[in-house]
Each structure stands twice: as structure tokens, then as C-alpha cells.
PAZAPA-4460 file (N, C-alpha, C; in steps of 0.05 Angstrom, whole numbers, plus 32768, in hexadecimal, padded with zeros to 4 digits):
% residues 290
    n_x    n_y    n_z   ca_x   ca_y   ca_z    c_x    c_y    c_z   seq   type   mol
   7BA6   8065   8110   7B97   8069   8128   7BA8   806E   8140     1      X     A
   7BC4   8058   8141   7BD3   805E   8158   7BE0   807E   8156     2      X     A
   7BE2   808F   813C   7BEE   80A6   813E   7BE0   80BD   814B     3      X     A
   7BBB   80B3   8140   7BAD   80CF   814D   7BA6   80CA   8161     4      X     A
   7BB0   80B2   8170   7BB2   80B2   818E   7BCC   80B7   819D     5      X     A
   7BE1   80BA   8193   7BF5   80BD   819A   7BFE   80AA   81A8     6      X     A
   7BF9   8096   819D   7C04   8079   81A3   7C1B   8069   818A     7      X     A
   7C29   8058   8193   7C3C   804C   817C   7C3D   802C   8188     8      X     A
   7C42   8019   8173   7C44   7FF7   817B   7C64   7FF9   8175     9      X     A
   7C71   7FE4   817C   7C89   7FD9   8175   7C85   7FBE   8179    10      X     A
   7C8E   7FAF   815B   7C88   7F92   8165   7CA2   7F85   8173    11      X     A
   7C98   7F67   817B   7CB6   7F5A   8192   7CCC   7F5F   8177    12      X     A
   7CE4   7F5A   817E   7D03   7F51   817F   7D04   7F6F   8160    13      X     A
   7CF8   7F86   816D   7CF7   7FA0   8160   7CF4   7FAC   816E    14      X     A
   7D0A   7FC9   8164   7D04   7FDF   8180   7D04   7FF7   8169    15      X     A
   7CFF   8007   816F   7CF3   8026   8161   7D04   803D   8168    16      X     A
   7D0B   804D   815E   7D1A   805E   815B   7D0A   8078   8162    17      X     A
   7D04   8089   8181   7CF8   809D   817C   7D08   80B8   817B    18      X     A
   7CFB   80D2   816C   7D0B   80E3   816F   7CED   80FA   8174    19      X     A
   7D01   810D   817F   7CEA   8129   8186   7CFF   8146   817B    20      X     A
   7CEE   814B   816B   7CEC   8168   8157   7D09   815C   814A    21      X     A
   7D0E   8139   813F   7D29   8138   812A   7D3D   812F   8139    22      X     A
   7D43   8134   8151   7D50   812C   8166   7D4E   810F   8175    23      X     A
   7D5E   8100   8179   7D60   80DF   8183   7D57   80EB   819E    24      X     A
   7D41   80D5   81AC   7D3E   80DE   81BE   7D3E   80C4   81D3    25      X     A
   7D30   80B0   81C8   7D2A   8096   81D5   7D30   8077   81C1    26      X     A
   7D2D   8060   81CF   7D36   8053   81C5   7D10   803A   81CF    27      X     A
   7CF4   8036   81C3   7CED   802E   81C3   7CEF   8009   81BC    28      X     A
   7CE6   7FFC   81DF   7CE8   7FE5   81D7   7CC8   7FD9   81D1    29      X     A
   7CC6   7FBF   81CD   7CAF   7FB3   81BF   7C9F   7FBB   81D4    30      X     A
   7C84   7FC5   81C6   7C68   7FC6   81D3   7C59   7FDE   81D0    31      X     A
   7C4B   7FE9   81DF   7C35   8001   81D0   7C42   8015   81E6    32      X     A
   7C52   8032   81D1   7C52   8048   81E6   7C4A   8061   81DA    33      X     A
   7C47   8074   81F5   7C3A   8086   81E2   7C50   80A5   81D9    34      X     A
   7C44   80AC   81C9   7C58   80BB   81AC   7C3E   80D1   81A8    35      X     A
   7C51   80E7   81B3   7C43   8100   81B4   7C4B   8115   8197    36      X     A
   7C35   810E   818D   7C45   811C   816D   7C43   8138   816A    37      X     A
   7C3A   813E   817F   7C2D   815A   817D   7C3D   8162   818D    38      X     A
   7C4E   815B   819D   7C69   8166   81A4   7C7F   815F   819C    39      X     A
   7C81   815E   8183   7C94   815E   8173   7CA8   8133   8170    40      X     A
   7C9A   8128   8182   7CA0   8106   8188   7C99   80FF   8165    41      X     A
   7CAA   80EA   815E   7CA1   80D5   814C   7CB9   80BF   814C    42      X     A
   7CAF   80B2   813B   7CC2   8097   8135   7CD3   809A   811F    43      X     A
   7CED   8098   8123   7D01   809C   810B   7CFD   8086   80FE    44      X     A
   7D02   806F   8100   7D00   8053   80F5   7D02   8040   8110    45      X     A
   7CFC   801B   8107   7D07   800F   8114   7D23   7FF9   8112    46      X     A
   7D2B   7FF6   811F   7D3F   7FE0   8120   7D3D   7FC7   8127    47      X     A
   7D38   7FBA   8119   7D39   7F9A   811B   7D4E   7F83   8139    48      X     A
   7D47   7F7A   8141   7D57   7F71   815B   7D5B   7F54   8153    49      X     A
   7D5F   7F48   8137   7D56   7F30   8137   7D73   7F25   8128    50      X     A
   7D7C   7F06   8127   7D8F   7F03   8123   7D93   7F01   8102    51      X     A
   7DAF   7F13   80F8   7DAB   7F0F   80D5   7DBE   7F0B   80D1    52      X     A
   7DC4   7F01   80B6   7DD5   7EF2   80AB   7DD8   7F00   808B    53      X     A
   7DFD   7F02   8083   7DFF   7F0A   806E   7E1A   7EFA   8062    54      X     A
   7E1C   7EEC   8054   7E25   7EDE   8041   7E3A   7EEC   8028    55      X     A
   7E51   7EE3   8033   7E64   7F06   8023   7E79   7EEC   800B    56      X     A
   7E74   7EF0   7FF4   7E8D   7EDE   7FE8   7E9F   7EEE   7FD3    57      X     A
   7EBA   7EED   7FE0   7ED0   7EF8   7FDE   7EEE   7EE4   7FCF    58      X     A
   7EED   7EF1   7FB5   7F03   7EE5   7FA7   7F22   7EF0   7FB2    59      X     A
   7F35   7EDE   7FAF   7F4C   7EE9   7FC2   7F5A   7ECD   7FB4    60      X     A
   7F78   7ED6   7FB7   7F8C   7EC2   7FAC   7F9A   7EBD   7FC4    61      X     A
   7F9D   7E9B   7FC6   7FB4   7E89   7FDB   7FD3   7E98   7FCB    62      X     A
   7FDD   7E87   7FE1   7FFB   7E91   7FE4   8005   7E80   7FCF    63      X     A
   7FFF   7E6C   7FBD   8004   7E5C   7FA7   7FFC   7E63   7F91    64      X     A
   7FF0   7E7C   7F95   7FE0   7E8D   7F7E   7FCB   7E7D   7F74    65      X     A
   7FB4   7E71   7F7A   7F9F   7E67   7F73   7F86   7E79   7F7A    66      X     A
   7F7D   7E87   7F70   7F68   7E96   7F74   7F4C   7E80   7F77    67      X     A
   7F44   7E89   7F91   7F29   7E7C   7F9F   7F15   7E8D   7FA7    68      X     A
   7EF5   7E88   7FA6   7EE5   7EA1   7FB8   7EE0   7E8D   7FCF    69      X     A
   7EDF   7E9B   7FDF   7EDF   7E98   7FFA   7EC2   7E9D   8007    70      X     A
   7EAB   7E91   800A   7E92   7E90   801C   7E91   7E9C   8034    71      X     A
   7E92   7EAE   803F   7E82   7EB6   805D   7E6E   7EB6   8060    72      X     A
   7E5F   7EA7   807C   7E42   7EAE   8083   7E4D   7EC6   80A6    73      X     A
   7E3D   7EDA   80A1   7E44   7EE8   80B7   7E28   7EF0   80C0    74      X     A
   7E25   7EED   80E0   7E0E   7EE4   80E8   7E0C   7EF4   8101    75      X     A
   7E00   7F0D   80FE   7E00   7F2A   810C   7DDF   7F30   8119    76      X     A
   7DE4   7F50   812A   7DCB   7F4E   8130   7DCE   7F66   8142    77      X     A
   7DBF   7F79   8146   7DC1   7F95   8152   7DC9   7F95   8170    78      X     A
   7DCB   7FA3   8181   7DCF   7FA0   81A0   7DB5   7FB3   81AB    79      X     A
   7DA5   7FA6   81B3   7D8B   7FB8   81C0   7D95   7FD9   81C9    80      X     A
   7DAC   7FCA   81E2   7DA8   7FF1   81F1   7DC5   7FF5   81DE    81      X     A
   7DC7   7FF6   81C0   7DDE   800B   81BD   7DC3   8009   8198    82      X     A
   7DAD   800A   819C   7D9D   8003   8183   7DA6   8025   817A    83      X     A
   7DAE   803A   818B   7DA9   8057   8181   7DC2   805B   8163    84      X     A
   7DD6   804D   8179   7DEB   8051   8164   7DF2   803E   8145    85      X     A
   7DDB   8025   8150   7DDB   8011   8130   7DC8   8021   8121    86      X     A
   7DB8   8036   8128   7DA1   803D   8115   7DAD   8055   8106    87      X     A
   7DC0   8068   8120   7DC6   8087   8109   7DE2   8081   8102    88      X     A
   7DF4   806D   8110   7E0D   8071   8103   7E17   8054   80F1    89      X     A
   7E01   8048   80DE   7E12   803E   80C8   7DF6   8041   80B8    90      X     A
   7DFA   8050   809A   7DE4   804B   8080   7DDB   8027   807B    91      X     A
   7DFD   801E   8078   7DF2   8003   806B   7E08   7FF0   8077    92      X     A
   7DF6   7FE3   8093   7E06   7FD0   809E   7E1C   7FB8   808A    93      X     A
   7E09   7FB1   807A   7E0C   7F97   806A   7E23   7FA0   8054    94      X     A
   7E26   7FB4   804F   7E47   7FC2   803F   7E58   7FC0   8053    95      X     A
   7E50   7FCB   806B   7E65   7FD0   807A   7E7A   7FB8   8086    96      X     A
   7E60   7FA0   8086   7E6E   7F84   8084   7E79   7F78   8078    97      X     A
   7E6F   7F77   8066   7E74   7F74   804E   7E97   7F7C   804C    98      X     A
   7E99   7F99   804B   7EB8   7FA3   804A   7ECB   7F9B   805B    99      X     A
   7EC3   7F90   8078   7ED2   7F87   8086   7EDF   7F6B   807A   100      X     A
   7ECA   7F5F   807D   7ECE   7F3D   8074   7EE0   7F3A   8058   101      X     A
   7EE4   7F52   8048   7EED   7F4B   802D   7F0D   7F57   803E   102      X     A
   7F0E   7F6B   804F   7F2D   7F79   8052   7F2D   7F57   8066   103      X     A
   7F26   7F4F   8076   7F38   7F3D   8086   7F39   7F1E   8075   104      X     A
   7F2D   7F17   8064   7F30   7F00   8053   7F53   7F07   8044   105      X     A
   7F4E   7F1B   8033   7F5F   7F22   8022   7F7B   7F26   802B   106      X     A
   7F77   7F2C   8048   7F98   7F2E   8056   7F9D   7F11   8063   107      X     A
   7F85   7F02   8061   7F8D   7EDF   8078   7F93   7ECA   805A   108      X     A
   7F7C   7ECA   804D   7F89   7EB1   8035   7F9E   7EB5   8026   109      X     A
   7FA2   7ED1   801E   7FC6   7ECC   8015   7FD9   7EBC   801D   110      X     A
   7FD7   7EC1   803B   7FF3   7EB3   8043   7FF6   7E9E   8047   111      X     A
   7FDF   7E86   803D   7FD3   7E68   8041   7FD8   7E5A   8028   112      X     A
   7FE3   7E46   8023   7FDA   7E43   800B   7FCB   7E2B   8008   113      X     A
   7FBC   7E27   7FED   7F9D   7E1C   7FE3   7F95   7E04   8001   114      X     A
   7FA3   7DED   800D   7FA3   7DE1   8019   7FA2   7DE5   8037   115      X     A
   7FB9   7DF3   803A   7FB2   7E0B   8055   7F98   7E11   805C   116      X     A
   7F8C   7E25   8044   7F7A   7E37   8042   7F64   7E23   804E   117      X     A
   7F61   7E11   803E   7F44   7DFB   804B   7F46   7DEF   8063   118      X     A
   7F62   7DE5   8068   7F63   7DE0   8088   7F5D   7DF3   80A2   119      X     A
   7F6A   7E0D   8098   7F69   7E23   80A8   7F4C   7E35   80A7   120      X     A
   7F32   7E2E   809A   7F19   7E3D   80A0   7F17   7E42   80B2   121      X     A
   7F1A   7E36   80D6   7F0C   7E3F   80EB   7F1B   7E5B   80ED   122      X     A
   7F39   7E50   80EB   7F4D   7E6B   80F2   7F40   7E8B   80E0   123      X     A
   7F39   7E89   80C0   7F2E   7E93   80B6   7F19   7EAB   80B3   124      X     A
   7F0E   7E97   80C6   7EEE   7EA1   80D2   7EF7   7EB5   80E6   125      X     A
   7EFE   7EA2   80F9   7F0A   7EB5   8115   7F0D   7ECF   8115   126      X     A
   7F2B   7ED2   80F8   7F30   7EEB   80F9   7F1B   7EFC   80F0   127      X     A
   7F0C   7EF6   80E4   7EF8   7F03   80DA   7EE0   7F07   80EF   128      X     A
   7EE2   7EF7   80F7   7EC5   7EFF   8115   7ED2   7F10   812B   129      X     A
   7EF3   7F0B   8130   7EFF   7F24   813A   7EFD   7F46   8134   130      X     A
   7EFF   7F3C   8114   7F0A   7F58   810C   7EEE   7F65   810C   131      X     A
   7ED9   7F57   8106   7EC1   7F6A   8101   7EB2   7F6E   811E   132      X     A
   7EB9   7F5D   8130   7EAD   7F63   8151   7EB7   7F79   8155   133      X     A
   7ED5   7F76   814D   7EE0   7F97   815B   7ED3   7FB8   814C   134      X     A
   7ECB   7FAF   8137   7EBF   7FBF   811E   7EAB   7FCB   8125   135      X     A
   7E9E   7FA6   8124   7E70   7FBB   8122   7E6C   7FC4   813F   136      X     A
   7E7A   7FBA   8151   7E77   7FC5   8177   7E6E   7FDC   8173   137      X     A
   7E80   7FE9   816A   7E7E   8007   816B   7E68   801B   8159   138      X     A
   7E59   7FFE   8147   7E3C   8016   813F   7E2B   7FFC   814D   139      X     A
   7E27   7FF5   815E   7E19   7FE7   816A   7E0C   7FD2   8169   140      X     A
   7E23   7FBD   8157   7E1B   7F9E   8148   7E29   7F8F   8156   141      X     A
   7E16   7F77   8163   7E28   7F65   8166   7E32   7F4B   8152   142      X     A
   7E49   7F42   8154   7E4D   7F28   813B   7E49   7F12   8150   143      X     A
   7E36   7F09   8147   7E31   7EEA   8155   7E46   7ED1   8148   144      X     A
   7E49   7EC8   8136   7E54   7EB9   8121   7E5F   7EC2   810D   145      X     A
   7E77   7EB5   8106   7E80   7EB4   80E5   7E8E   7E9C   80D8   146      X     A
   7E81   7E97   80CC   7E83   7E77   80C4   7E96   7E76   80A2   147      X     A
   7EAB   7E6D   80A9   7EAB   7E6D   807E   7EA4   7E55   807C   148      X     A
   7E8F   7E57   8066   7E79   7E3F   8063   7E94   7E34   804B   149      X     A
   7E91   7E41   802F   7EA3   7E37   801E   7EC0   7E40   8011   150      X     A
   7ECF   7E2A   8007   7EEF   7E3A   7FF4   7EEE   7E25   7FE6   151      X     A
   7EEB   7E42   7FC3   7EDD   7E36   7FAE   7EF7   7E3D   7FA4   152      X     A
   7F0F   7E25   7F95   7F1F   7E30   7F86   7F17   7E27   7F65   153      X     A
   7F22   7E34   7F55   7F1B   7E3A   7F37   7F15   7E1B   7F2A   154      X     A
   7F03   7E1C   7F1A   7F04   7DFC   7F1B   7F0C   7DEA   7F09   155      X     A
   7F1F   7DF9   7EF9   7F3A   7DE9   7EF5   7F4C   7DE0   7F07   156      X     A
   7F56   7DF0   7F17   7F5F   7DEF   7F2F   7F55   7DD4   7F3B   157      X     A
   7F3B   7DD3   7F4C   7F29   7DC2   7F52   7F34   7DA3   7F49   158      X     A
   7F2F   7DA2   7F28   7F32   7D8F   7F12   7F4C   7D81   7F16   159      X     A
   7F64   7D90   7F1C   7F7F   7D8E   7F1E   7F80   7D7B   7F33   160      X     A
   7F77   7D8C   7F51   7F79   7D7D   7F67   7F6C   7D62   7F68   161      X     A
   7F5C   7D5B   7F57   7F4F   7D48   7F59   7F5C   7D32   7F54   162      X     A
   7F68   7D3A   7F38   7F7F   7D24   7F2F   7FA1   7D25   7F40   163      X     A
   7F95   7D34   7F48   7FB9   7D30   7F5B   7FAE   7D17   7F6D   164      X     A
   7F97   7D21   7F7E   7F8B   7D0C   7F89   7F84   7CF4   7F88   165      X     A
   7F7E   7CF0   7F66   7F72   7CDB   7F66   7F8F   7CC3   7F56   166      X     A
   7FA4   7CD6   7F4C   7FC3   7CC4   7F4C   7FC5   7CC4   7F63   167      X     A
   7FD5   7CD2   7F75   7FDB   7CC7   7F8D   7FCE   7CAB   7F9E   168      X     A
   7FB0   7CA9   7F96   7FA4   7C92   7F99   7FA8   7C7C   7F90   169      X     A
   7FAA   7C7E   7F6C   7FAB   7C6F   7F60   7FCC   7C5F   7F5F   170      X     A
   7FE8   7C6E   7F6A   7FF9   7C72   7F75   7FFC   7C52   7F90   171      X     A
   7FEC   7C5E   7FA3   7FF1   7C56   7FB7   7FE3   7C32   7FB3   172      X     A
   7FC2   7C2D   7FA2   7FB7   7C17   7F9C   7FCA   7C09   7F94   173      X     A
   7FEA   7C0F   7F73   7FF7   7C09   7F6E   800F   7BFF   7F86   174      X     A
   8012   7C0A   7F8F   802B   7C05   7FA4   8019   7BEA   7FB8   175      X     A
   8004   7BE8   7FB8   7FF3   7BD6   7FD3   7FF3   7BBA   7FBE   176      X     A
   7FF2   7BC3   7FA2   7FE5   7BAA   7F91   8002   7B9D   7F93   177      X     A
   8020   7BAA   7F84   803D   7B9F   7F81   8043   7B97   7F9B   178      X     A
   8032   7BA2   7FB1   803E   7B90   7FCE   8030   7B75   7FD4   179      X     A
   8016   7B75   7FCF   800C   7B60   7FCA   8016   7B50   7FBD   180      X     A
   8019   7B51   7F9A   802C   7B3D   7F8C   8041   7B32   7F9C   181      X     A
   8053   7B46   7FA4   806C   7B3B   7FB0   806B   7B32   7FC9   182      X     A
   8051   7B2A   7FDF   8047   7B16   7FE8   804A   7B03   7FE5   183      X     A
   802F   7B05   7FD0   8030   7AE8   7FBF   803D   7AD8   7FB2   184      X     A
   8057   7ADF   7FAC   8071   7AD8   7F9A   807C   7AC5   7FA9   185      X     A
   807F   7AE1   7FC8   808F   7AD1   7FD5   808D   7AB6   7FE4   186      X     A
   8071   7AB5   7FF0   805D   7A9C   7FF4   8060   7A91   7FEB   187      X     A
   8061   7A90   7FCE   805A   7A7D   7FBB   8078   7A6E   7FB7   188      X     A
   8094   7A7E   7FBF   809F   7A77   7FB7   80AD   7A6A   7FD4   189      X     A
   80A6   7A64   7FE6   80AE   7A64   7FFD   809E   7A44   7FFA   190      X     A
   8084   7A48   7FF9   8074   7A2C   7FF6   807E   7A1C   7FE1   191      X     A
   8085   7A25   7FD3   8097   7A08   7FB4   80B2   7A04   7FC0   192      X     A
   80C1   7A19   7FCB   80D2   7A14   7FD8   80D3   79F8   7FF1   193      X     A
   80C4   79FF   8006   80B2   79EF   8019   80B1   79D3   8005   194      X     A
   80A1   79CE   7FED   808E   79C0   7FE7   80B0   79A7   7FE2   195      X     A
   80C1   79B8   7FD0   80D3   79A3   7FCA   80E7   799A   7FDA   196      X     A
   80EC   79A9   7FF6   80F6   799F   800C   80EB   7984   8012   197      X     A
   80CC   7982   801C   80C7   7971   801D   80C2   795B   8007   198      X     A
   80BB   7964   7FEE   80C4   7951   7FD7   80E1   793E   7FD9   199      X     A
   80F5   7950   7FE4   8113   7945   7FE4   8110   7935   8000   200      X     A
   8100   7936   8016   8103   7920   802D   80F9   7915   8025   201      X     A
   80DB   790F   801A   80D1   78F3   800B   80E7   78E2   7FFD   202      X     A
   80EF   78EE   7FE9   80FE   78E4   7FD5   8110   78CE   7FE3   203      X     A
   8123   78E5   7FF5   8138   78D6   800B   812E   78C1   8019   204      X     A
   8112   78C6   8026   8109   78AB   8036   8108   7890   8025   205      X     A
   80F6   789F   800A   80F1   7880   7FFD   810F   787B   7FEF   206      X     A
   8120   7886   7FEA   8135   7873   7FE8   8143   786A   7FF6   207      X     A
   8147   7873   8014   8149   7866   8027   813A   7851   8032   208      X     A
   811C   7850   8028   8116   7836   8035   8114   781F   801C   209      X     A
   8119   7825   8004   811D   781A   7FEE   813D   780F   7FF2   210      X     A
   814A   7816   7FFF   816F   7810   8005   8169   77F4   801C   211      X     A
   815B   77FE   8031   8155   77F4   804A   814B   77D6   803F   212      X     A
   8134   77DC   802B   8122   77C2   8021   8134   77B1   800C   213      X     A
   8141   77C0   8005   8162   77A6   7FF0   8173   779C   800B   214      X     A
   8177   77AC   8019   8184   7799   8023   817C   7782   8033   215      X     A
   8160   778D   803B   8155   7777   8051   8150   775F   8041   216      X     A
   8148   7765   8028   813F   7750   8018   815F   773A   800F   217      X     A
   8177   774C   8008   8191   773C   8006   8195   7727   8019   218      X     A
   818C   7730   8039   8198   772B   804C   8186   770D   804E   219      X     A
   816E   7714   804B   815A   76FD   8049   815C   76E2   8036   220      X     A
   815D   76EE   8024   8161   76D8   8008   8181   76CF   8015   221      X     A
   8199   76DC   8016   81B0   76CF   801A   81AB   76AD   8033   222      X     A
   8199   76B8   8042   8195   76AA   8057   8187   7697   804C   223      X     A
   8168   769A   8048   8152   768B   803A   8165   7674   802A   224      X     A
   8178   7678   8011   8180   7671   7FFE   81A1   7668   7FFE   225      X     A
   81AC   7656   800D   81C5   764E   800E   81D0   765A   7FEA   226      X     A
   81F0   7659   7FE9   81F9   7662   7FD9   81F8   7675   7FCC   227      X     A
   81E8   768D   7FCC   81DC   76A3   7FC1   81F4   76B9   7FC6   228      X     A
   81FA   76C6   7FB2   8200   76E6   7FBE   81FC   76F6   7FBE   229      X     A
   8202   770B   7FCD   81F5   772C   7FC5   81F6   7734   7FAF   230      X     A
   8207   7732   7F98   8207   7732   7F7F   81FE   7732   7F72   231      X     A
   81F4   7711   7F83   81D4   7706   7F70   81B7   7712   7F72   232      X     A
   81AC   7709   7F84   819F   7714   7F9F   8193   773B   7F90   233      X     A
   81AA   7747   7F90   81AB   7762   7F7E   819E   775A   7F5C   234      X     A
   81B2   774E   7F59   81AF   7745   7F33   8189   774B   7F2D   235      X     A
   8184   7731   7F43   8163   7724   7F4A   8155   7740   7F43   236      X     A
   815A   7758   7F56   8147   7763   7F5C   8149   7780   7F4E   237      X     A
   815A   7781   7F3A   8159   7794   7F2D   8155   7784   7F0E   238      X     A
   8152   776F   7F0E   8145   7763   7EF6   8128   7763   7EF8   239      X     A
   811D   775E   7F10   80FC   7766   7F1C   80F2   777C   7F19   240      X     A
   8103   7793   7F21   80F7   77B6   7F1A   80F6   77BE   7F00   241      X     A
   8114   77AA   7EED   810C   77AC   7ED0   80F4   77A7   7EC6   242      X     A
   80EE   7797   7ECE   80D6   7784   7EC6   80B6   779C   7ECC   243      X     A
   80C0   77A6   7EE8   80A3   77B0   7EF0   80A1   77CD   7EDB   244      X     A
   80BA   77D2   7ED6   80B9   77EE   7ECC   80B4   77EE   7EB0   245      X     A
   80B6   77D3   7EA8   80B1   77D7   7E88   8094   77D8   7E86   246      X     A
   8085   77C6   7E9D   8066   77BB   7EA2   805F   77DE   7EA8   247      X     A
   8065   77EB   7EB3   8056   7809   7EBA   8055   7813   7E9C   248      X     A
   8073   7816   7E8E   806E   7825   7E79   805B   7817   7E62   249      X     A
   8057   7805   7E66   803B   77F7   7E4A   8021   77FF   7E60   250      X     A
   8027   7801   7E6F   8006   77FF   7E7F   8006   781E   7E7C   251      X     A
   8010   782D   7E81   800A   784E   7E7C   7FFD   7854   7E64   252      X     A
   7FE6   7862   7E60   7FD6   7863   7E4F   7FE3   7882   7E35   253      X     A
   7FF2   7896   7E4D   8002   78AD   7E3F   8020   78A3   7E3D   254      X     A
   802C   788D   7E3F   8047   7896   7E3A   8047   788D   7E20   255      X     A
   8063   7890   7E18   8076   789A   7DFF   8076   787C   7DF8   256      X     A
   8078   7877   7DDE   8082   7861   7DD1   80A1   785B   7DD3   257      X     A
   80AF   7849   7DF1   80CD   7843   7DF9   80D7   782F   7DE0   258      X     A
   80EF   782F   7DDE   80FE   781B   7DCE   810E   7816   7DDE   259      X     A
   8114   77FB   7DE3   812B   77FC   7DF2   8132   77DC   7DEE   260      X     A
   814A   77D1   7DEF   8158   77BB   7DE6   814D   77A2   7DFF   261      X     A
   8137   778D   7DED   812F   7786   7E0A   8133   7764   7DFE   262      X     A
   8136   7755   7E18   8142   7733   7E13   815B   772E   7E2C   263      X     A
   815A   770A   7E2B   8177   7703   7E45   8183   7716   7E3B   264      X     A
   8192   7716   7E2E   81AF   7729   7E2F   81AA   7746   7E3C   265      X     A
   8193   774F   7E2A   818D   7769   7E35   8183   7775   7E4B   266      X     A
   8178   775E   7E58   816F   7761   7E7B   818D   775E   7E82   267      X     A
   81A9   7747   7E78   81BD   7743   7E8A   81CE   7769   7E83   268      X     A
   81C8   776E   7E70   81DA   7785   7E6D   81CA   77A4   7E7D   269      X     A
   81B1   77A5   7E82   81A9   77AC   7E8A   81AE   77AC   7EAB   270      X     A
   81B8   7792   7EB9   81C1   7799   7ECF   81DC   77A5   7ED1   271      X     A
   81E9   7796   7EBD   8202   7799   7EC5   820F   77BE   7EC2   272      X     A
   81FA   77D1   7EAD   81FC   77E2   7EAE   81F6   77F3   7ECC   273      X     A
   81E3   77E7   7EDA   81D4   77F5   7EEF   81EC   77F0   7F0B   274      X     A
   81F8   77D7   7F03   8205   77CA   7F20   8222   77DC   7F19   275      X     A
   822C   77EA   7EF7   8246   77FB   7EF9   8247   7808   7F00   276      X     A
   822A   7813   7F03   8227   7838   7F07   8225   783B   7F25   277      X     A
   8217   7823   7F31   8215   7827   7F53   8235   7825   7F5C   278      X     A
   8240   781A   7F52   8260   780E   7F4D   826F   782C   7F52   279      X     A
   826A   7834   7F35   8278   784E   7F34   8273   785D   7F42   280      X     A
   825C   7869   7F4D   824E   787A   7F5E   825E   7872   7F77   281      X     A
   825C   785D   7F83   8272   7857   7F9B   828B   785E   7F9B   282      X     A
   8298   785D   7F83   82B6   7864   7F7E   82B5   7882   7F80   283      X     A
   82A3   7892   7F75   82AD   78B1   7F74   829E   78B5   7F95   284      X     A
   828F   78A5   7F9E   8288   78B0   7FBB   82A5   78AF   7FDA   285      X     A
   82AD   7894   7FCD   82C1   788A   7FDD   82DC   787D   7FCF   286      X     A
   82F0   7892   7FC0   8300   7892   7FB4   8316   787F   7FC6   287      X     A
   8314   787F   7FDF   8331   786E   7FF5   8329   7856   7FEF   288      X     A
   8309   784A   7FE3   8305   782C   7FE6   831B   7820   7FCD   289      X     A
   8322   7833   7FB3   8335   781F   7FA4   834B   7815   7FAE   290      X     A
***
């Protein structure tokens, strides 16, 4: 109906292509104009003004020789006042992108290799939204975006890195666990260390106050007890610890079945062993007293 009136629509974010007798003549934007067909006016086609997107994946080898395809989203869209030249001067936008994005991939991931390559996407892109701005300008596209969405390497490859990854991990847990141990070694050995230091001042005190308590007790009895001597006094009280020590070992419910030579004689020999050795022990301490 709009023809045998010599009327035409264009809907929004679309513009129309008119030509008269074959010839470009106008560049129709959205809305109702009128189109004189009878003088030779009609509509070549229209051109879309709306934003599109084409998705290009391109195999190409890093500089490590790992062959990867490479994801582009490239995200384009006509230029209203140059719509004359996106309509007659390219057949098939989406090749023409297409060929760009595969020549500038193919000359940028070479010289990266596999690790590069993933760090370096933005750089990637760039060149590629460079190279094709300077490109589609001139049939009248603009590039809004170019994104490399993915870098897919072979997936063995993939498989490989995983386990490099996942030793180096297992690597590093090892090195945190043997530092730990050798923590704990050393703690441990620092604390028993510690523990018998002070084991050895106990020890020292109570025989120091075990030294302190013979003598006080000599000094006492000599006094208490006219005629007595230290001798004796000594004799006394290491015949008493005999005594208590034999009473511990029957009262212990785990010790050992002792034999040992017991009666007078053997309490008197029993000191007299104990009083040579304190004896001798003095002599190798203080060799000037002979």
C-alpha cells in the first residue's frame, strides 16, 4: 500500500538505502518518506544501526610452541552518516572481520609464550581493536569493543599445567609441614633441655639442704649429748636412712626382689663403706688435704 502511494517506512535504529534509476542517491533515516517510483526512486536495501557482535576463534601457536585457539568477541556497528559506504563498499562485513582479527592474533601470540599469552589479553585485544578501527573506518564501521573472552590451550597441555601446579603446591605444603617439624623438635628440645636445668637446681638444693640438715643436726646432738662425735653423730644417721630405705623398698608394691647382706655387722659395714667413699670423694676433690 505504502508503494502505490509512493510512500516508504523505515523502522528506528534502521536507515534505508535510496537510489533513483540504480544510482545512490539518499541516505533515509527512520520514519515515513515519500519514494517516487515513477520517477525512477526506490529502496536498495536497509542497513541496520544497531550494535553487533561477532565471535572469531583463531588457532595460532605461543612462542613455546603450544598451539591454543584464541576467543574474540568483536562488538561493531555501522556509522549513520557514512551508512552509504557500509552498504556498497563491503559484500560481507563479518569475513572482513573476521580476516582482520585472525592477521593481528597470529602476528601478537607468537611472540608470548603460553603464560605471557594469558596475562597479556588486554594488550591482545587492543591490538586488535586498533588494527580493525583503522580498517572498518574506511567502509563505514565503527569497532566499539574487542574483548578476548578465551585462550584455550590443547588439553593435554591444560592436563600438564595442572600438575606442574598442583607439585609445586604439593612442593611448597611439604617444605611448611618439615618447617613445622623442625619447630617442634626444636621446642621440644629446648623444653627437656629447660626441664633438666631445673631438674639439676632441685637436685642441688635438696642436697644442699640435706648437707645443711646433717650438719645442723651434728651440731645439735654434739651439744644435746656430752661426749658424742661427729663420727658418731654421722654413723647415727646414715644407719637411720639405711633403715628408711630398706622400709620404702618392701613398701613399694613394683619394685624388684633386693638381696642384700642385712644384720649388726652389715649395717656396721654398710657405714663404713658409705663414710670411705665420702672419704675418698674429699681426697680426689682436695688432693693438698693429705
Amino acid at each position: 500500500m505504502g508503494n502505490l502511494f509512493c510512500c516508504v517506512k523505515v523502522d528506528q535504529s534502521t536507515v534505508a538505502i535510496k537510489e533513483r534509476f540504480g544510482k545512490f542517491d539518499a541516505v533515509l533515516e527512520p520514519g515515513c518518506h515519500f519514494l517516487p517510483w515513477c520517477l525512477g526512486s526506490q529502496i536498495s536495501g536497509h542497513l541496520s544501526l544497531r550494535l553487533q557482535q561477532l565471535d572469531v576463534k583463531c588457532e595460532t601457536k605461543t612462542k613455546d610452541n603450544v598451539f591454543v585457539n584464541v576467543v574474540a568477541s568483536i562488538q561493531y556497528r555501522a556509522i549513520a552518516h557514512n551508512a552509504s559506504d557500509a552498504f556498497y563498499k563491503l559484500t560481507n562485513t563479518r569475513s572482513q572481520i573476521q580476516a582482520y582479527v585472525f592477521d593481528v592474533i597470529r602476528a601478537s601470540v607468537p611472540k608470548l609464550n603460553l603464560d605471557d599469552a594469558f596475562e597479556q589479553k588486554n594488550d591482545i585485544a587492543k591490538a586488535v581493536e586498533d588494527e580493525l578501527e583503522k580498517a572498518m573506518s574506511a567502509y563505514g564501521y565503527e569497532i566499539v569493543q574487542t574483548l578476548i573472552v578465551d585462550i584455550e590451550p590443547d588439553e593435554h597441555v591444560k592436563r600438564a599445567m595442572n600438575e606442574i601446579n598442583a607439585a609445586a603446591r604439593l612442593r611448597v605444603a611439604a617444605n611448611e609441614k618439615a618447617e613445622a617439624e623442625k619447630i617442634v623438635q626444636i621446642k621440644r628440645a629446648e623444653g627437656d633441655a629447660e626441664s633438666k636445668y631445673l631438674a639439676g637446681l632441685g637436685i642441688a638444693r635438696q642436697r644442699q639442704a640435706i648437707v645443711d640438715g646433717l650438719r645442723d643436726s651434728v651440731v645439735g646432738f654434739s651439744v644435746n649429748v656430752p661426749g658424742t662425735t661427729a663420727k658418731d653423730v654421722l654413723d647415727m644417721v646414715l644407719i637411720t636412712q639405711y633403715f628408711d630405705t630398706m622400709k620404702e623398698i618392701g613398701a613399694s608394691s613394683k619394685s624388684s626382689a633386693v638381696f642384700i647382706p642385712h644384720g649388726p655387722g652389715a649395717v656396721r659395714d654398710v657405714t663404713e663403706q658409705i663414710r670411705d667413699g665420702l672419704l675418698q670423694g674429699s681426697v680426689h676433690q682436695h688432693p693438698n688435704l693429705l
